[in-house]
VEXSENU-410239 format. One record per atom (N, C-alpha, C, O): chain; z, x, y; residue in one letter. Coordinates in Angstrom, 1 decimal, padded with zeros to 4 digits. Layout:
! residues N
(A, (Z, X, Y), A)
...
***
This chain:
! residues 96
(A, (008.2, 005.2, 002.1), X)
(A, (009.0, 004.2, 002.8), X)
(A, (008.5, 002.8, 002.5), X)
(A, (007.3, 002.5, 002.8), X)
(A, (009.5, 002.0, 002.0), X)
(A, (009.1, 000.0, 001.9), X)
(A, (009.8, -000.2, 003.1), X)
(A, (010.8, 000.2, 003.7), X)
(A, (008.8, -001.0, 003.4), X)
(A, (009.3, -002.4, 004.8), X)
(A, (010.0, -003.0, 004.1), X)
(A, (010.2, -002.9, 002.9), X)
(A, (010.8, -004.1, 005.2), X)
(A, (011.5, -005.1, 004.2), X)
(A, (010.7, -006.2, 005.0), X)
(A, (009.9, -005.9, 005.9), X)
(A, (011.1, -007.5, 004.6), X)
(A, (010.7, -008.6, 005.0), X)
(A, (011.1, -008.8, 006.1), X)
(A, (010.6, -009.8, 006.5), X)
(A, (012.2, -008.1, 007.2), X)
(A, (012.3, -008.1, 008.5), X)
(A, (011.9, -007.2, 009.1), X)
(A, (012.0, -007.4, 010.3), X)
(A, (011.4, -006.1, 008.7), X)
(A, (010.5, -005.5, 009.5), X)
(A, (009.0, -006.4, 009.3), X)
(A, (009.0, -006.9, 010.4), X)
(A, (008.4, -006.8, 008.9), X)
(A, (007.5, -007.6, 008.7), X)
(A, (007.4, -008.7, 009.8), X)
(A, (006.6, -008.9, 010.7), X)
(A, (008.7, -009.5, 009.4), X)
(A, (008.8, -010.6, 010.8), X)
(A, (008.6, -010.1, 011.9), X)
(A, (007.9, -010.6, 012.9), X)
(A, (009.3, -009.1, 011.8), X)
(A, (009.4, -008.4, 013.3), X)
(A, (008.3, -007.5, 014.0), X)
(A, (008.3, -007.1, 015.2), X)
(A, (007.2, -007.1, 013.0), X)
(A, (005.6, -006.3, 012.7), X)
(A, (005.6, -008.2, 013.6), X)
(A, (006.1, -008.5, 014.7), X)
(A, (005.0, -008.9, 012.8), X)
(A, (004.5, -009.9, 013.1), X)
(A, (004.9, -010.8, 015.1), X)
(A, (004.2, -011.4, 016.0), X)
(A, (006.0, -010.6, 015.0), X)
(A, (006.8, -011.4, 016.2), X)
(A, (005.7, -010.7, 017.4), X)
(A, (004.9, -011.1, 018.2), X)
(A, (006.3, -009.3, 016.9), X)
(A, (005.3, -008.4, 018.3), X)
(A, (003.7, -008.1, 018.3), X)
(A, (003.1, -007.6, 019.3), X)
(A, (003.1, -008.7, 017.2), X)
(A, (001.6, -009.2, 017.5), X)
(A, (001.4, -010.5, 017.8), X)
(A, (000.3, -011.0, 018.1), X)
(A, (002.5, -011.2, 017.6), X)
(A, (002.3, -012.4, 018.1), X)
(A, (001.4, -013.1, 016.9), X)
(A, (000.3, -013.6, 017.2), X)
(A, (001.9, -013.0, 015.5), X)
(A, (001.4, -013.6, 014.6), X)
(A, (001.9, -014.1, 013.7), X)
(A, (002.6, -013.4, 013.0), X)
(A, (001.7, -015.7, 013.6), X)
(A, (002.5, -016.4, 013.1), X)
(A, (002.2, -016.1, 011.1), X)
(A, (001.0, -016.5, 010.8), X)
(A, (002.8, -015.8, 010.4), X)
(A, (003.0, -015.6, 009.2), X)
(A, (003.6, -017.1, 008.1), X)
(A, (004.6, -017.7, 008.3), X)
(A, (002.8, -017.3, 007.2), X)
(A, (003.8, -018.5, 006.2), X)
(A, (004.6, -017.7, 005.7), X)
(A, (004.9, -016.6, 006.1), X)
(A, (005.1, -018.5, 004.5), X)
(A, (006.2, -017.9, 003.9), X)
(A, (005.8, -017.0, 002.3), X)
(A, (006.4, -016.3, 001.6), X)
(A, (004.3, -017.7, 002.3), X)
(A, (003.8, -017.1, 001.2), X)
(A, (003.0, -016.0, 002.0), X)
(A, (002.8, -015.3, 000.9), X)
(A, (002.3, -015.2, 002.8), X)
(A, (002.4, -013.9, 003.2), X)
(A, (002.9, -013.3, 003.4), X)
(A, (002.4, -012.2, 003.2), X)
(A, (004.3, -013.4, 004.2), X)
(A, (005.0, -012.4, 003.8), X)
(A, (005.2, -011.3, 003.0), X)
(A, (005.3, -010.1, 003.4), X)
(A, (005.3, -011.7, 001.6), X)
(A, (005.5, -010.7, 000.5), X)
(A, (003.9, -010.1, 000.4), X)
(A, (004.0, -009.0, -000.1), X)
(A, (003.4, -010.3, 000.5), X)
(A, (001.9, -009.7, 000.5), X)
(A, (001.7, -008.1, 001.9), X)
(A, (001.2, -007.0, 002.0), X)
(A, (002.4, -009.2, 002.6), X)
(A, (002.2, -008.2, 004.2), X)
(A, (003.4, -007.0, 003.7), X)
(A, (003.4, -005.8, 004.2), X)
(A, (004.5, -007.4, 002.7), X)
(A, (005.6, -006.0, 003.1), X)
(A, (004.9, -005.8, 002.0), X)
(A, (004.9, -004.6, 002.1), X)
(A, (004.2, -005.9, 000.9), X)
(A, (003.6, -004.7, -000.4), X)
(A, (002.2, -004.1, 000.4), X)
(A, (002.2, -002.8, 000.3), X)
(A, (001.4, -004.5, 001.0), X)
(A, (000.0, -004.0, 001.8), X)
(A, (000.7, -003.5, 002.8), X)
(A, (000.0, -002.5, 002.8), X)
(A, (001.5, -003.3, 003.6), X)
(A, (001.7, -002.9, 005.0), X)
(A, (003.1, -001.5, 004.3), X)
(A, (003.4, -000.4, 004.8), X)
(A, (003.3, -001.9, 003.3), X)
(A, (004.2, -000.1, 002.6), X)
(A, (003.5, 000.2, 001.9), X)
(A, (004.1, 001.0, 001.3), X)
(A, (002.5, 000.2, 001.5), X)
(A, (001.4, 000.9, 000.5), X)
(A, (001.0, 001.5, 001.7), X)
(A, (001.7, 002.5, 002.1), X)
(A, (000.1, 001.3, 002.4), X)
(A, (-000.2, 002.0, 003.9), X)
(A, (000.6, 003.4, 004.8), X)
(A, (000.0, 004.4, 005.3), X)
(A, (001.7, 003.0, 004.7), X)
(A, (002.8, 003.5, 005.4), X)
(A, (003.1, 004.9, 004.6), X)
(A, (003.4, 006.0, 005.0), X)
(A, (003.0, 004.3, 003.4), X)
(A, (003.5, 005.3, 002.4), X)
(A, (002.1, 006.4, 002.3), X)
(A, (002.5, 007.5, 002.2), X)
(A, (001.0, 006.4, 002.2), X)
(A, (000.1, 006.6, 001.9), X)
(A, (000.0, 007.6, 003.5), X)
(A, (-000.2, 008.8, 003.4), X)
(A, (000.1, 007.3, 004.4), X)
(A, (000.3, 007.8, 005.7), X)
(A, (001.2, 009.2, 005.8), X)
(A, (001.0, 010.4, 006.2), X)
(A, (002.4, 008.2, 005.1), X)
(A, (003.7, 009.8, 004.9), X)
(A, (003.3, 011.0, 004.2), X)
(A, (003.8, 012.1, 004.4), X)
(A, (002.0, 010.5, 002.9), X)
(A, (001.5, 011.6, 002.0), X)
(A, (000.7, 012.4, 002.8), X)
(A, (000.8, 013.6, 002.4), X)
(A, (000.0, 012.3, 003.6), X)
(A, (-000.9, 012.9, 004.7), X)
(A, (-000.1, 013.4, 005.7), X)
(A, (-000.6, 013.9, 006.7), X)
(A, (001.6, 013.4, 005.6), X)
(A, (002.1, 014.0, 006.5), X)
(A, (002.8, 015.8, 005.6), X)
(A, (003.2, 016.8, 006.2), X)
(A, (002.6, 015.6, 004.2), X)
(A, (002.4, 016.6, 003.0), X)
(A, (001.5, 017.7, 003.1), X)
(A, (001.9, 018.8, 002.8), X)
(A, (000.0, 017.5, 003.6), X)
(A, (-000.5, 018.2, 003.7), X)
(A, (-000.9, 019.2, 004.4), X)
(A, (-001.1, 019.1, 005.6), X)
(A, (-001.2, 020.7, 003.4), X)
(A, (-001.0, 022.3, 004.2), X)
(A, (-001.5, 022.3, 005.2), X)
(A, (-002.7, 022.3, 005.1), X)
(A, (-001.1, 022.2, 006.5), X)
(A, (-001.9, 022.1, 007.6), X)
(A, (-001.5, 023.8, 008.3), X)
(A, (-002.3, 024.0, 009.2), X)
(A, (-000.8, 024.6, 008.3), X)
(A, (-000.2, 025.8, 008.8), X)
(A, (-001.4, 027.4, 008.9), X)
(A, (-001.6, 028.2, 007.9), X)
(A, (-001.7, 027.5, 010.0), X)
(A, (-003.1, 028.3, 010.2), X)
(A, (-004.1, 027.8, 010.2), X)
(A, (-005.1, 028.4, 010.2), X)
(A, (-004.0, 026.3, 010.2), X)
(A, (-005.4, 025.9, 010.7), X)
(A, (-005.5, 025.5, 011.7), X)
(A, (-004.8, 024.7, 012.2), X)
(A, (-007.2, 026.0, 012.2), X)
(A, (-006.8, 025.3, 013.7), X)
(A, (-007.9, 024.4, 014.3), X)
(A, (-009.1, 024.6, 014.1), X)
(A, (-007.3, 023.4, 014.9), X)
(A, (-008.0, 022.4, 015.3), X)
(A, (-009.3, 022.2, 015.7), X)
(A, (-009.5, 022.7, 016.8), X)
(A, (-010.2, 021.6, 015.1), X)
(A, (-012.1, 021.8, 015.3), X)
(A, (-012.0, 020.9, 016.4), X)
(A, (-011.3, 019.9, 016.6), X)
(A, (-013.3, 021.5, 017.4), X)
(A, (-014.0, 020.8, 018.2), X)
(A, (-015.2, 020.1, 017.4), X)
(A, (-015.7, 019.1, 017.8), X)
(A, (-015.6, 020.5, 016.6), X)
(A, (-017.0, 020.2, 015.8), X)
(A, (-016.5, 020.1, 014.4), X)
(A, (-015.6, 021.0, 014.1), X)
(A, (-017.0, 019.3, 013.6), X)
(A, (-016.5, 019.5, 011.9), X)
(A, (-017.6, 020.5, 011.1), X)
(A, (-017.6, 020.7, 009.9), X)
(A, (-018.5, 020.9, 012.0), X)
(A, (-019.8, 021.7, 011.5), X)
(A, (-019.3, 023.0, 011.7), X)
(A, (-019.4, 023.0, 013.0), X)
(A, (-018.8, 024.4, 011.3), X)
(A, (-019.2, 025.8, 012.3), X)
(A, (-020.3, 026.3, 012.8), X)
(A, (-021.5, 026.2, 012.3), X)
(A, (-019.8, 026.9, 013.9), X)
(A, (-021.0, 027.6, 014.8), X)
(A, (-022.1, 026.2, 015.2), X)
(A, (-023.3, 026.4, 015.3), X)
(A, (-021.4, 025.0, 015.3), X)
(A, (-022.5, 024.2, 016.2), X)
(A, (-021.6, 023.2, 017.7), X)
(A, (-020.5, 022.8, 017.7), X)
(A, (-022.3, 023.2, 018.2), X)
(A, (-021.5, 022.0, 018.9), X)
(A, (-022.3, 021.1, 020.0), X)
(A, (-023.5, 021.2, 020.2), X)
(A, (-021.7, 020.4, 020.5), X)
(A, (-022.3, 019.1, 020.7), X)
(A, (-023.5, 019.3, 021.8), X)
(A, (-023.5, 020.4, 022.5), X)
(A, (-024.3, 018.5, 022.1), X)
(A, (-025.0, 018.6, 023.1), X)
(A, (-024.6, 017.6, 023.6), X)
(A, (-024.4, 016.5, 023.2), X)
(A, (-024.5, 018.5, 025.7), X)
(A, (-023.8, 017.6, 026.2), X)
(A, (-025.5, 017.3, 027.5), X)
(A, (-026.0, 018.3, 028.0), X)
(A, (-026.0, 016.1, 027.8), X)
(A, (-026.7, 016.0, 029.3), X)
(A, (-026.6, 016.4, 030.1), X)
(A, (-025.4, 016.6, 029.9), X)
(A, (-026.8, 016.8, 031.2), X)
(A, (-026.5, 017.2, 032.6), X)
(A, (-026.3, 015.6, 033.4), X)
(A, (-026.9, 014.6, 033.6), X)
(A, (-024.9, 016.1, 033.7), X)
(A, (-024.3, 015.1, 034.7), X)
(A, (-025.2, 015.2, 036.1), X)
(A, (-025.1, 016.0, 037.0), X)
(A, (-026.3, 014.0, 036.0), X)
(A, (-026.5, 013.8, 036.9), X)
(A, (-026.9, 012.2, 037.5), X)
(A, (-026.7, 011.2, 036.9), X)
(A, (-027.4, 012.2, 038.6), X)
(A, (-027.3, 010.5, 039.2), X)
(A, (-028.6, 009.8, 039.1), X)
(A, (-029.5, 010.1, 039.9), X)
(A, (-028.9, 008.8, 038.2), X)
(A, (-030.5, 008.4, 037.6), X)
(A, (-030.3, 007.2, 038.5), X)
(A, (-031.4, 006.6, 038.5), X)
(A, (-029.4, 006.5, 039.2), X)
(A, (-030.0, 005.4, 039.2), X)
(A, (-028.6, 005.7, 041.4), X)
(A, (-027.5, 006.1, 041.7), X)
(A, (-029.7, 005.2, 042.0), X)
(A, (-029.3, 005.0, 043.6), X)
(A, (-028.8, 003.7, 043.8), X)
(A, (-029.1, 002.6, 043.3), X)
(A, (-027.7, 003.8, 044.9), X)
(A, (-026.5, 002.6, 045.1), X)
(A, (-027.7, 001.3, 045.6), X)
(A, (-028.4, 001.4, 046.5), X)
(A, (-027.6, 000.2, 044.6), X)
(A, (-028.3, -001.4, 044.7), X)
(A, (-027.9, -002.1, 045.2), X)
(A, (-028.6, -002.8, 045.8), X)
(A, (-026.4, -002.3, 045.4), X)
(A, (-025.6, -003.3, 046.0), X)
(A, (-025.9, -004.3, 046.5), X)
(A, (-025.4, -005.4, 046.2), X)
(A, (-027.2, -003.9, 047.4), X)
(A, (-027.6, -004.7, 048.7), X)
(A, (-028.3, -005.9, 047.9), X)
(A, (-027.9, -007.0, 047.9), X)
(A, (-029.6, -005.1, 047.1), X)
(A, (-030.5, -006.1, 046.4), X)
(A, (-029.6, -006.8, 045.3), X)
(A, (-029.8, -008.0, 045.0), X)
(A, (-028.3, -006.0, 044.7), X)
(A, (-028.0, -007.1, 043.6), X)
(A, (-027.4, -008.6, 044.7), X)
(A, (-027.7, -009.7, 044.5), X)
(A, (-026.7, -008.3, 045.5), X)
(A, (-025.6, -009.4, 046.6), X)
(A, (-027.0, -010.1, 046.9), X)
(A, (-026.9, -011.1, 046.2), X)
(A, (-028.0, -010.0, 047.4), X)
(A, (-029.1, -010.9, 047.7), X)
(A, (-028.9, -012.3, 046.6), X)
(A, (-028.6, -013.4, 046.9), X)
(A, (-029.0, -012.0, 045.6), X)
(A, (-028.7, -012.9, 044.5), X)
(A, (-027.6, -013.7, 044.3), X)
(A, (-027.6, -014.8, 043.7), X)
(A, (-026.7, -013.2, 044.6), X)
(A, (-025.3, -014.0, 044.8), X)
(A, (-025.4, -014.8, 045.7), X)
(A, (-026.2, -014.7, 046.7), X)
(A, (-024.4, -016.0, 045.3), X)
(A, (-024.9, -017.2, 046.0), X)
(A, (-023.8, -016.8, 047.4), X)
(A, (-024.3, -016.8, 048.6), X)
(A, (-022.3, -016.5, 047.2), X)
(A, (-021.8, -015.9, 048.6), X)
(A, (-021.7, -015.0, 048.1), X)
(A, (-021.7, -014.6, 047.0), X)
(A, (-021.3, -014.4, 050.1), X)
(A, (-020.8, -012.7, 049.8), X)
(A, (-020.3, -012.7, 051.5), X)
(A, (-020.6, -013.2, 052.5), X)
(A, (-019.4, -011.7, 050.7), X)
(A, (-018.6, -011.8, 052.2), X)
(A, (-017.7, -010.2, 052.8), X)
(A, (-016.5, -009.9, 052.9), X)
(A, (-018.7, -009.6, 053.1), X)
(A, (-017.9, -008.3, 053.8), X)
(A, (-018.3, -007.1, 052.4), X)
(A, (-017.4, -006.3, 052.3), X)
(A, (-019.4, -006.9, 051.4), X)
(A, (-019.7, -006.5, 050.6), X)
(A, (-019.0, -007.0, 049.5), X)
(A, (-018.8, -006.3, 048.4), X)
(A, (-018.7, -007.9, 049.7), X)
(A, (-017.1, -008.4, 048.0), X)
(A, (-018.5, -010.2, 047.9), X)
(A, (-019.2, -011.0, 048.6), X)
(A, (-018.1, -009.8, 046.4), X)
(A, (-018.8, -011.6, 045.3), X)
(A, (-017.7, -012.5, 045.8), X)
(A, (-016.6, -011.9, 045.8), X)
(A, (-017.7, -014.1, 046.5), X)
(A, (-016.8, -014.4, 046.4), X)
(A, (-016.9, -016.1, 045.4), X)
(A, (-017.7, -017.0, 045.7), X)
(A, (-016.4, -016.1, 044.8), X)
(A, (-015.8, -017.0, 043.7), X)
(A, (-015.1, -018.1, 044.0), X)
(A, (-014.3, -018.2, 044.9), X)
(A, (-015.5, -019.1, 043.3), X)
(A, (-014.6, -020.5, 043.2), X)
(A, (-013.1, -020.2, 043.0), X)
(A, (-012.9, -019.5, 042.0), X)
(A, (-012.1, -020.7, 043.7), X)
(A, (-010.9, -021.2, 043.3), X)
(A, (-010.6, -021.1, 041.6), X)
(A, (-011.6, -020.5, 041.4), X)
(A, (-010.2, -021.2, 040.9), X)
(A, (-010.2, -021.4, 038.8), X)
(A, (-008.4, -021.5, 039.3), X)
(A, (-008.1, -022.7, 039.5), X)
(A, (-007.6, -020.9, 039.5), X)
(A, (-006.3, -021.4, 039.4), X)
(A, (-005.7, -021.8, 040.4), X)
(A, (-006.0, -021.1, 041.4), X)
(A, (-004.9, -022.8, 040.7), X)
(A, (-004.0, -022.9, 042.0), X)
(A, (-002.7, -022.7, 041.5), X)
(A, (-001.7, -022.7, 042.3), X)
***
């Protein structure tokens, strides 16, 4: 599949990135080389295979025991704050 030069603009409008007029043609040859290259990996035998938890066989991950290393601080971090009001940080004004 090639982009055209309006999908491109239109790639661009919705990231909010302004493009000259000399990238363009650069972004629709780089951005369908991509695309195309993507569709070739949509080619491949994938039928009976099934999806790995692990890319190794017979290993898998080591997981930690969920547990609680560190006890609620709250109290001592708010000591440091310059206000505090009802367990909440409270902050300067920044917008009106």
């Amino acid at each position: 599949m090639s982009l055209s030069r309006a999908d491109i603009e239109n790639i661009a409008r919705l990231a909010r990135l302004k493009l000259t007029e000399a990238e363009i043609p650069v972004y629709v040859d780089s951005l369908s080389k991509i695309v195309a290259f993507v569709s070739e990996l949509n080619r491949a035998p994938t039928v009976g295979i099934e999806p790995m938890a692990h890319p190794l066989p017979g290993l898998a991950q080591r997981l930690r025991t969920d547990e609680v290393a560190e006890t609620d601080r709250r109290e001592v971090y708010q000591r440091n704050a310059p206000t505090v009001e009802a367990g909440l940080y409270l902050v300067p004004k920044v917008i009106e």
